[in-house]
N, C-alpha and C positions, 0 to 999 in steps of 0.2 A: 572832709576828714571827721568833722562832727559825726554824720549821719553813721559814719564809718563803725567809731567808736561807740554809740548809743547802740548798733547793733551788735557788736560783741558783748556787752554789755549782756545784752536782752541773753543771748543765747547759753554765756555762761551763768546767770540767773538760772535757766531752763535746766540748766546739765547741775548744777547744785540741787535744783528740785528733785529732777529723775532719780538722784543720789539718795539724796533725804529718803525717798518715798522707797526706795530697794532697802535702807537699810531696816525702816520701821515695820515692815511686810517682814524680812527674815526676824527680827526680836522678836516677834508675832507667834512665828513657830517656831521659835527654840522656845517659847515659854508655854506653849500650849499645853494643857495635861488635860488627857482623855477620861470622859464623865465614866464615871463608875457602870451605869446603867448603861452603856454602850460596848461594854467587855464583849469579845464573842463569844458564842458559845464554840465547849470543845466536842468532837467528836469521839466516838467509841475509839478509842485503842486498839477493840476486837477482846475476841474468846477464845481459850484455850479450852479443848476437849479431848477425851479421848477417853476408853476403857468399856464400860456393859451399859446402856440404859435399860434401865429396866423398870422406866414409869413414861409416860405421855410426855412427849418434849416438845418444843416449838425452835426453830433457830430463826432468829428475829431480826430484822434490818437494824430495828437499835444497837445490839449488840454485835454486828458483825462487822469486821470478818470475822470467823470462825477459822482457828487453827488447829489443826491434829499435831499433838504431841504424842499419839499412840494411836490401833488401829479402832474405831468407833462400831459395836455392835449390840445390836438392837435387841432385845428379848420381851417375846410377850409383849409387847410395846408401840405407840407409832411415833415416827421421828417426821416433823413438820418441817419444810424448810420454805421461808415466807420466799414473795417475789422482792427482788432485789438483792437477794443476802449471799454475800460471796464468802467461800471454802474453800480455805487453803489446805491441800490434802498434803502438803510435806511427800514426804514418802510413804506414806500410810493409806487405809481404805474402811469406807463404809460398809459395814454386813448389816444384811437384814437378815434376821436370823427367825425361826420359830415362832408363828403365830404374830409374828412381826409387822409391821406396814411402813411402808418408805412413802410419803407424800409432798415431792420434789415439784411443785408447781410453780412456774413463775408463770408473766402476759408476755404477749407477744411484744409491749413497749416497755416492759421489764423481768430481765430475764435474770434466775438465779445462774450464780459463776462459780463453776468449782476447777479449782488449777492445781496446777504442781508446779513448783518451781524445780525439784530435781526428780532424777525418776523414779519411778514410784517402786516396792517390792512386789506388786499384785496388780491386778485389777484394782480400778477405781472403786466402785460399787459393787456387789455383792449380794445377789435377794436367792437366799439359799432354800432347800427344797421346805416346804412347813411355812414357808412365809404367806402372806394375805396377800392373794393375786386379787387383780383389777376384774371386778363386776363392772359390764356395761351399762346394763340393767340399772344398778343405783346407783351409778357411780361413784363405787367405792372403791377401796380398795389400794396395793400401791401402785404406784405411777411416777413417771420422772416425765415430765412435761416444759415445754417452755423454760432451760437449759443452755448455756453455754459451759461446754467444756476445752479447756486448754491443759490438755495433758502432754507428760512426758512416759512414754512406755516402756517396760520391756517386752522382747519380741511377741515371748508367749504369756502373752494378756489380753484384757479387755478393757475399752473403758465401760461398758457396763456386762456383769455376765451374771446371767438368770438362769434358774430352774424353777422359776416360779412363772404362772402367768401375770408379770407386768404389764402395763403398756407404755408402752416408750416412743413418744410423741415431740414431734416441733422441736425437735435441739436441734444442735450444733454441735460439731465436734471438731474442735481442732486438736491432733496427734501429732508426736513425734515416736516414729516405732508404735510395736503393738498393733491391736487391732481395735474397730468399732465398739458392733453388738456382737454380740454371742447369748441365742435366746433356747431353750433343751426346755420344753414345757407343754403342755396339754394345750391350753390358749392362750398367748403372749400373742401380746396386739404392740406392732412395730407400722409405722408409718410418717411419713411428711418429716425427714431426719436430712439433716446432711452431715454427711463424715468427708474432711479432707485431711491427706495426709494417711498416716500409718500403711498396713502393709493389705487390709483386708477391710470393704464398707461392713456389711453383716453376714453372721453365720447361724444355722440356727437348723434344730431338728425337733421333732413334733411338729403338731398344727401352730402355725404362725400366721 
């Protein structure tokens, strides 16, 4: 009976400790307060754009996403878009317009992302006749390269439509309605693309 007793003993000792030791672990963190120097940092919010550029732009993974509040075009100008940097196209579109350059490069381990969440009035992009087509030669010029697009279309549109010689490289397209490319130019250099979805992959007259 003894032995009996010494053991209850023991065990309710144990189950009083366990107790103890749960309650001082929770006081622990309800009173912990986080050191200043370990705040995180916040991320971009994002960019609102829209209306004429008409100076040398960069659109920069710091500040992105980038939103269109209106439709974004180019003059005289080049509009930069870094790799990484996603554009929300609203229902609005990019013109490149006169003397213009569009230089949309992402890597193949980071790709710029231009979406829509509802559908759009137009074409996506726009590189209108007077814009800076892509030289091989230097490589210059404009180009949409290394690209994910996730667009919503109407029927008769593009996600990209050229009268310039672009080249339009290594994307992606995912459509809803609408079509691809649509390239109308002297040299547009189109290759290693895939389009799924919409109603049409490319279209295109002149040398392509």
């Amino acid at each position: 009976m003894v032995e009996k007793k010494t053991a209850m003993a023991s065990a309710l000792k144990a189950f009083i400790i366990i107790i103890w030791l749960i309650m001082a672990t929770n006081a622990n963190i309800l009173t912990y307060e986080a050191r200043a120097d370990l705040a995180p940092i916040e991320a971009s919010s994002g960019t609102e754009v829209g209306g004429i550029i008409s100076s040398d732009t960069k659109w920069t993974l710091e500040n992105s996403p980038y939103f269109l509040e209106d439709d974004v075009k180019v003059e005289d100008a080049s509009l930069t878009i870094q790799p990484g940097v996603k554009v929300n196209l609203d229902f609005w579109s990019i013109i490149i317009g006169k003397d213009a350059t569009l230089i949309a490069r992402g890597t193949s381990s980071n790709r710029i992302e231009i979406f829509s969440e509802e559908e759009l009035f137009g074409s996506a992009i726009y590189c209108m006749d007077g814009s800076i087509p892509w030289d091989e030669s230097s490589k210059s010029g404009s180009i949409i390269e290394f690209v994910e697009f996730h667009l919503k279309l109407p029927d008769i549109s593009f996600a990209i439509y050229s009268v310039s010689g672009i080249k339009i490289s290594n994307n992606v397209f995912y459509e809803e309605g609408g079509e691809g490319i649509f390239v109308r130019s002297v040299n547009g250099i189109v290759c290693d693309n895939t389009i799924i979805g919409g109603r049409y992959g490319i279209r295109g007259r002149g040398n392509i």
